[in-house]
C-alpha positions in Angstrom: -17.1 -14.3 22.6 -15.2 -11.3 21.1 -13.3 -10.1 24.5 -12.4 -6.9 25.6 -12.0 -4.5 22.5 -11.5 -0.7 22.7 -13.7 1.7 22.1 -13.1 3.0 18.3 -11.8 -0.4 17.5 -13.1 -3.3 16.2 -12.5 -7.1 16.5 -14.1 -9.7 13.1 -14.6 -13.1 13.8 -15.8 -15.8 11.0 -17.9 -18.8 11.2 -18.4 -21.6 8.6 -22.3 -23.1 8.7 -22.4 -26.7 6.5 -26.1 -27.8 5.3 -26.3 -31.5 6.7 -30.0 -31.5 5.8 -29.2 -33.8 2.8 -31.6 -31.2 0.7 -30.4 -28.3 -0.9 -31.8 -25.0 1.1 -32.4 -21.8 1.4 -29.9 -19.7 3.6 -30.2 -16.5 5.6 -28.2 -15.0 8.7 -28.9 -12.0 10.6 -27.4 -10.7 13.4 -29.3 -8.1 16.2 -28.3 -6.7 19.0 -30.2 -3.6 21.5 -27.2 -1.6 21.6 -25.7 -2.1 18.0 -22.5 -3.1 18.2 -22.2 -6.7 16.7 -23.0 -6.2 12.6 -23.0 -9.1 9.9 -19.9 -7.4 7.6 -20.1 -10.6 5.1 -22.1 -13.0 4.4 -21.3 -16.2 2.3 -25.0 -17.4 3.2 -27.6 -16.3 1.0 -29.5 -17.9 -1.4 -29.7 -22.0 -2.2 -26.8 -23.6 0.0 -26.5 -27.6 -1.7 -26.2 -30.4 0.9 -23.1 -31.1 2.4 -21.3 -27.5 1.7 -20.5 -25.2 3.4 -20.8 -21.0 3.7 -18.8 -18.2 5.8 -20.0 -15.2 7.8 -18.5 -12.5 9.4 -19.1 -10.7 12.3 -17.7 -7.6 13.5 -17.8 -6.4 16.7 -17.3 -2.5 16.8 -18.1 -1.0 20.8 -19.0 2.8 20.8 -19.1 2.8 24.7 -16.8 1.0 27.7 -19.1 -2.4 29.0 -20.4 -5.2 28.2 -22.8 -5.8 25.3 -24.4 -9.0 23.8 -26.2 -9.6 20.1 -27.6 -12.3 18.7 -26.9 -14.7 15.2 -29.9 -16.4 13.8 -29.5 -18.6 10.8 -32.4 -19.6 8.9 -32.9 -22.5 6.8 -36.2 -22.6 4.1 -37.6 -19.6 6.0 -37.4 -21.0 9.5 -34.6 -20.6 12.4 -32.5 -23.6 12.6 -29.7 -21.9 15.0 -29.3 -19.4 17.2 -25.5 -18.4 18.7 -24.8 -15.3 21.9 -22.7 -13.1 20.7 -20.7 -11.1 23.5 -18.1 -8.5 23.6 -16.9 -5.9 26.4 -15.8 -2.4 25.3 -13.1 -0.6 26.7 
């Protein structure tokens, strides 16, 4: 949950995602939202991730208009979803 941010600003957060799958595999993370305001600004998680280590994205949460407003994170693991995370904000 990003909190109240003002409109024009923004507000990052970062998360750390650790392959406990004991095989090496392949990483991707998107992030989607209907009204636009969450975007993946790095991301540490593409490509072969070996067991046991771990990888960093960043998500930014930019509001264009005062309310609440909700995305999603979906990380994917040898081509299929393995997690999926609510992101929420409120512009002001």
């Amino acid at each position: 949950n990003f909190g109240t941010v003002a409109v024009g600003s923004s507000l990052q957060g970062t998360g750390s995602i650790t392959n406990k799958s004991g095989t090496t595999q392949t990483m991707n993370v998107v992030v989607g939202g209907a009204n636009k305001p969450f975007a993946l600004t790095s991301n540490g998680c593409t490509g072969l991730l070996p067991p046991n280590l771990s990888c960093n994205v960043t998500v930014t949460f930019a509001p264009t208009a005062p309310g609440n407003a909700n995305g999603t994170v979906v990380i994917s693991a040898g081509g299929s979803p393995v997690a999926t995370g609510l992101l929420l904000g409120t512009g002001q």
